[in-house]
C-alpha positions as a printed NumPy array, in Angstrom:
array([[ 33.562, -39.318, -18.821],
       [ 36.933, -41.093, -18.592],
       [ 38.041, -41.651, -15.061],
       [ 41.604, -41.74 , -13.12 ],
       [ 43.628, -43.872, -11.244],
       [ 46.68 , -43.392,  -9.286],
       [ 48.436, -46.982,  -8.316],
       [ 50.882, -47.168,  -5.962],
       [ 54.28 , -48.786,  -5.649],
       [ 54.694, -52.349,  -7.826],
       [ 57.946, -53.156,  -7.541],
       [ 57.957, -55.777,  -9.914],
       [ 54.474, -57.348,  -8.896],
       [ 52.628, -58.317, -11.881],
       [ 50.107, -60.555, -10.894],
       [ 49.13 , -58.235,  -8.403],
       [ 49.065, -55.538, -10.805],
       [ 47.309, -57.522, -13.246],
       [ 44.535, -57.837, -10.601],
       [ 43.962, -54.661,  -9.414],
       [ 44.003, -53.675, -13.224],
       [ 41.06 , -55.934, -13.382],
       [ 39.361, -54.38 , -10.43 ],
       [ 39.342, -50.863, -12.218],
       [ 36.983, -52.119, -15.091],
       [ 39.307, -49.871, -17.588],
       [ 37.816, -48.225, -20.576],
       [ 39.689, -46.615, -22.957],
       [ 38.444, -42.971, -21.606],
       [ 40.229, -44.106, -18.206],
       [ 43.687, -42.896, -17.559],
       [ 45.91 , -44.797, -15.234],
       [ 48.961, -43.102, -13.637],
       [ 51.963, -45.17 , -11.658],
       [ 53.426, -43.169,  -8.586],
       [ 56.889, -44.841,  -9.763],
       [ 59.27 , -47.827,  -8.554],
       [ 57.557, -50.311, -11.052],
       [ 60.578, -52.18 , -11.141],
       [ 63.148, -53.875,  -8.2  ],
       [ 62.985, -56.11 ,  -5.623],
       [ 59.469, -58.08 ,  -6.84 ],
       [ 59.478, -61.269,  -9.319],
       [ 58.919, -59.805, -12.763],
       [ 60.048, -56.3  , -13.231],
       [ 60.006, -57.072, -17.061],
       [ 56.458, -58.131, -17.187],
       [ 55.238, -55.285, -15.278],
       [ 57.175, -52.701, -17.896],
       [ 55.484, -54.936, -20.951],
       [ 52.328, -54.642, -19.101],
       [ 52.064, -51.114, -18.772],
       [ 53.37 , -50.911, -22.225],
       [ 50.245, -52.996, -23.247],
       [ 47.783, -50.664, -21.066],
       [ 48.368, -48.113, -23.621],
       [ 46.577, -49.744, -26.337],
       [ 43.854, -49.682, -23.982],
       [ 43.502, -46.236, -22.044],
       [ 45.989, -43.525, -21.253],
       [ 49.011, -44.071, -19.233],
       [ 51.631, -41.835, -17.387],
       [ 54.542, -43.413, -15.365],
       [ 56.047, -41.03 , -12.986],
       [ 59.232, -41.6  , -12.213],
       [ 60.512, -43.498,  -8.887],
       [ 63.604, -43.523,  -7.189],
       [ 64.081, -47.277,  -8.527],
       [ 63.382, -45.991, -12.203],
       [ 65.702, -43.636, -11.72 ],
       [ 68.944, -46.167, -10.844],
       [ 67.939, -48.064, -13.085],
       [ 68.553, -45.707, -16.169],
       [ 71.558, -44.259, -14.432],
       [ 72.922, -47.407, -13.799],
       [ 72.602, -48.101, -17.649],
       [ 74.519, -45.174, -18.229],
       [ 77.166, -45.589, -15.277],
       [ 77.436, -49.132, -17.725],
       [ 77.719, -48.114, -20.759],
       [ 80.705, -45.438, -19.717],
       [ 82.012, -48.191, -17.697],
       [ 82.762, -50.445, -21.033],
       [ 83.94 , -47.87 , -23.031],
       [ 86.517, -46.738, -20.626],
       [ 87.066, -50.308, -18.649],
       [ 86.462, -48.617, -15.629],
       [ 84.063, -50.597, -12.791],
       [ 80.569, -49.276, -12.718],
       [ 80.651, -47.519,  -9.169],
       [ 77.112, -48.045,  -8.589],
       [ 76.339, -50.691,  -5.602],
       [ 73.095, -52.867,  -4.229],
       [ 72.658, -53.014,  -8.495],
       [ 72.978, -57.097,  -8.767],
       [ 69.55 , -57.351, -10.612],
       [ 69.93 , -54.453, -13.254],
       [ 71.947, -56.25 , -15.614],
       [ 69.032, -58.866, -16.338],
       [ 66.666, -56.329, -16.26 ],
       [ 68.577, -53.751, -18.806],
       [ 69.637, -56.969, -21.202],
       [ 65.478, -58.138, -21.47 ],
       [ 63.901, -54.482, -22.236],
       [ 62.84 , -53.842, -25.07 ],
       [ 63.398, -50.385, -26.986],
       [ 59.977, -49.522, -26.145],
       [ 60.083, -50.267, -22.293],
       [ 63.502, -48.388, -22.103],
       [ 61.461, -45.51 , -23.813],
       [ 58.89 , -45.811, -20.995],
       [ 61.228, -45.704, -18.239],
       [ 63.008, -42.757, -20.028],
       [ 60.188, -40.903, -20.349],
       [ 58.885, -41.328, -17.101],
       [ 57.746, -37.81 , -15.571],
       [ 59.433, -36.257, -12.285],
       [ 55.824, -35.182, -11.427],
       [ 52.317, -35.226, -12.756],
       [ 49.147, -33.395, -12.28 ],
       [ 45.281, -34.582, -12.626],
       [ 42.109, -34.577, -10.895],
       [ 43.398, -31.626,  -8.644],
       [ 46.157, -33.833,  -7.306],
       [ 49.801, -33.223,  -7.477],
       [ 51.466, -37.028,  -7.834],
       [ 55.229, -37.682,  -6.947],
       [ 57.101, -40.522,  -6.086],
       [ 59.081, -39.658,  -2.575],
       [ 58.14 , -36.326,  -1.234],
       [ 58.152, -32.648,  -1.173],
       [ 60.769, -31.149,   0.849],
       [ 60.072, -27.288,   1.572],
       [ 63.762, -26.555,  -0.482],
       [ 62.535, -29.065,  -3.322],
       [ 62.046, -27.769,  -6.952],
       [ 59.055, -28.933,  -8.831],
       [ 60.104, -29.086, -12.73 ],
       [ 57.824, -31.154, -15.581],
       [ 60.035, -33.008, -17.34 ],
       [ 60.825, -36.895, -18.192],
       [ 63.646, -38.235, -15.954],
       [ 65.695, -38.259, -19.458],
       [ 66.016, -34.914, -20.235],
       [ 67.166, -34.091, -15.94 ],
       [ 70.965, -33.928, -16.962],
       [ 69.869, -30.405, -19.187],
       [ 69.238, -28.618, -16.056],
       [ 71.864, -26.668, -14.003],
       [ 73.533, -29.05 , -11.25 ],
       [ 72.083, -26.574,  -8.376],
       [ 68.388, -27.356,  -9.952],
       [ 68.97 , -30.886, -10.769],
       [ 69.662, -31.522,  -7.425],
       [ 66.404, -29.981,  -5.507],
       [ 64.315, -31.71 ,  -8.441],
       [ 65.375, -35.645,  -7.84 ],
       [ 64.3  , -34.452,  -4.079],
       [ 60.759, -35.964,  -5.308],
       [ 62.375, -39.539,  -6.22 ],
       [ 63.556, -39.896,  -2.539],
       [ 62.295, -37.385,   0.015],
       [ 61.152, -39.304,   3.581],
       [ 62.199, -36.784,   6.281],
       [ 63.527, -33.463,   6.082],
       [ 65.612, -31.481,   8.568],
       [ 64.581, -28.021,  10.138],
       [ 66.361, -26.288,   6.937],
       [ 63.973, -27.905,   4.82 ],
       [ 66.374, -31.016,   3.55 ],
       [ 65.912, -34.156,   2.719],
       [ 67.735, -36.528,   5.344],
       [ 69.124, -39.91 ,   4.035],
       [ 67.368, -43.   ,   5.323],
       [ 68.647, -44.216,   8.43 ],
       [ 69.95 , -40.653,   9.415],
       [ 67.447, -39.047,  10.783],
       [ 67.003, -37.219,  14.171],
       [ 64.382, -36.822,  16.704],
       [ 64.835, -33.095,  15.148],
       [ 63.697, -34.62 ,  11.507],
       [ 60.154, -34.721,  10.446],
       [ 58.65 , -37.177,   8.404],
       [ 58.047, -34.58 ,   5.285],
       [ 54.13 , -35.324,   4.93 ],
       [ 53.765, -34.592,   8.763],
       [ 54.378, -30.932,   8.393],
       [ 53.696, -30.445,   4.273],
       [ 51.137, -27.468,   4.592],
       [ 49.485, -27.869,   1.156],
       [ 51.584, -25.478,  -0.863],
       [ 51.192, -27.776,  -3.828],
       [ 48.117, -28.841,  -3.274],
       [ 47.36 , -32.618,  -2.07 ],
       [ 49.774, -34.767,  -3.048],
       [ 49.355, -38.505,  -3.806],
       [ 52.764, -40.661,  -3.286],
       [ 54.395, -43.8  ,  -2.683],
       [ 58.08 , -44.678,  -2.004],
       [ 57.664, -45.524,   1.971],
       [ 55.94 , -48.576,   2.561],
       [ 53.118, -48.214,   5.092],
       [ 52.295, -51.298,   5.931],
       [ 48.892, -51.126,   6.921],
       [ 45.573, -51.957,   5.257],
       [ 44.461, -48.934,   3.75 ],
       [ 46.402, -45.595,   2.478],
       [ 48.248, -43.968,   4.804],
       [ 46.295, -39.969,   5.312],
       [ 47.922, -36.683,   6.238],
       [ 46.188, -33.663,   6.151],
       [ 47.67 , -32.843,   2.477],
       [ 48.472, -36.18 ,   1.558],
       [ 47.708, -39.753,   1.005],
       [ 51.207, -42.484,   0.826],
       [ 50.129, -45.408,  -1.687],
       [ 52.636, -47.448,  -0.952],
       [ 51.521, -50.422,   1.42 ],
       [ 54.633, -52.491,   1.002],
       [ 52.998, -55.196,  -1.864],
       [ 56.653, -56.425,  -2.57 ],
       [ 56.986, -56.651,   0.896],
       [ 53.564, -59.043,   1.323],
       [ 51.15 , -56.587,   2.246],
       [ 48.804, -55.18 ,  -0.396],
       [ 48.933, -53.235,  -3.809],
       [ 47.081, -50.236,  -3.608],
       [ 44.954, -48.118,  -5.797],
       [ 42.999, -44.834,  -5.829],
       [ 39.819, -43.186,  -8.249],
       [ 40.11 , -39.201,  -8.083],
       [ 37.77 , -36.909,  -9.32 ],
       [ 37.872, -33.089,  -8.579],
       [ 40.315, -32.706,  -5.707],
       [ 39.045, -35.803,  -4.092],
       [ 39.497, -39.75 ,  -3.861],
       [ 36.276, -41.51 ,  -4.736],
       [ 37.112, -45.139,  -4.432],
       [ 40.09 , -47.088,  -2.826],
       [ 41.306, -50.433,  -4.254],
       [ 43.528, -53.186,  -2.605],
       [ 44.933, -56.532,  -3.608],
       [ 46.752, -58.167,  -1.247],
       [ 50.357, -59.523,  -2.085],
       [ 50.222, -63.457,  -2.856],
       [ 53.55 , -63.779,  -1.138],
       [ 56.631, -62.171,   0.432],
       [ 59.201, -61.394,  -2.077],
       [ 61.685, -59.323,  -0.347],
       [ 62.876, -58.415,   2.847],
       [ 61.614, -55.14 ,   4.092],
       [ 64.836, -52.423,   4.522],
       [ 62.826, -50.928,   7.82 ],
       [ 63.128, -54.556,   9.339],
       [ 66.979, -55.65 ,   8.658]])
C-alpha cells in the first residue's frame, strides 16, 4: 500500500527538500502533496519547481496552491498586460519574479498553474492559509479561479492567506489584527474535518497542534526546520524534520 505525505512550506529550499525527500524512502505507490509557497524568499525557487517536476516520474504529486504561487502567476499576468499596454505592473514587494518567470520552463509554469486551491487524502483536508468561517471551499487549479463569479472568487483565495479572522468570520490582513481577532485555527471547530496547513511560520521544533489542525510551516526559509507528515486514516503516523542549513531571509513577524 502506497503511503502519503504532506510537506510543509519550502520557500525555495531545495537542499532541504531534497533531504527530507530522502527521509521518506519514496516508492512509486507513495504520493507526496506540498501545502503551497514552494517558491519566494529561499535560494532556488527554480530548482525546487524542477524538483517536484522530477518527483513525478517517481510517485504521485499534488501541489496545492500557496499564497506565493499565487503572485507569482498573477504577477505574470499583471506583466504580460503591462507590455502590451506600456502601463507599470502595479504589483509591489515582486523584485524576484522576473528571474523566476524568465527560468521556468513550460512544464513548471504548468505545475504552478495547476496547482489546487485545496486537496483531500487520508481523511485530511490540506490548504495553504486557513479556513475562515465565511470562506468557500471550491476544487479547482488556481488557473481556472478567474471563471468563477467575483463574490465566489473572493471567499475561495481566503485559503491562500487566512491567519486571523474577525468576529464576522473575515479574514484580517496581517498586521491588522485586534485583541477582538482570533487566530483562525484557535476557534476552527472541525467543520471540514482536520485540516493540515502551512503559510504561518511556527517556529518551533515540531508541528504546531490545534484541536482540528496541525500548521506545517516551521519557518525553514527562515532557519528553522522543513517539516513533513505520514497520514493514514484520519491520523498522522510519522513526523519528519530537517533543519534549515542557514538563514535565508528575514522573518516578516521580526522586522
Amino acid at each position: 500500500m502506497g503511503r502519503t505525505f504532506v510537506i510543509g512550506d519550502v520557500h525555495g529550499c531545495l537542499d532541504e527538500l531534497r533531504a527530507l525527500i530522502t527521509e521518506f524512502k519514496i516508492t512509486e505507490d507513495d504520493h507526496v502533496i506540498s501545502v503551497g509557497d514552494l517558491i519566494h524568499k529561499g535560494p532556488d525557487s527554480v530548482g525546487v519547481i524542477d524538483y517536484f517536476l522530477t518527483l513525478q516520474d517517481f510517485c504521485k504529486v499534488t501541489v496545492v496552491t500557496g499564497n506565493h504561487e499565487d503572485k507569482q502567476i498573477r504577477w505574470a499576468r499583471n506583466e504580460a498586460k503591462a507590455k502590451a499596454t506600456g502601463k507599470l505592473n502595479p504589483m509591489k514587494h515582486v523584485e524576484e519574479y522576473a528571474g523566476i518567470w524568465e527560468r521556468l520552463t513550460p512544464d513548471a509554469i504548468s505545475l504552478l498553474e495547476n496547482s489546487r486551491l485545496y486537496a483531500e487524502a487520508e481523511g485530511f483536508l490540506i490548504l495553504h492559509g486557513g479556513l475562515a468561517p465565511e470562506a468557500h471551499l471550491e476544487d479547482i487549479p488556481i488557473k481556472d479561479i478567474a471563471l468563477l463569479t467575483p463574490s465566489v472568487r473572493e471567499k475561495a483565495k481566503w485559503i491562500l492567506f487566512t491567519r486571523f479572522v474577525n468576529p464576522k468570520g473575515y479574514p484580517v490582513s496581517l498586521g491588522q489584527e485586534t485583541k477582538d481577532d482570533v487566530y483562525w485555527a484557535e476557534t476552527y471547530d472541525g467543520w471540514a474535518g482536520h485540516i493540515l496547513f502551512g503559510h504561518q511560520p511556527f517556529m518551533d521544533i515540531r508541528a504546531k497542534t490545534f484541536p482540528h489542525a496541525t500548521g506545517l510551516d516551521l519557518g525553514c526559509v527562515y532557519g528553522n526546520l522543513l517539516c513533513g507528515v505520514e497520514i493514514k486514516s484520519g491520523a498522522i503516523v510519522q513526523r519528519y524534520y530537517v533543519r534549515a542549513q542557514k538563514q535565508y531571509a528575514e522573518p516578516y513577524f521580526e522586522e
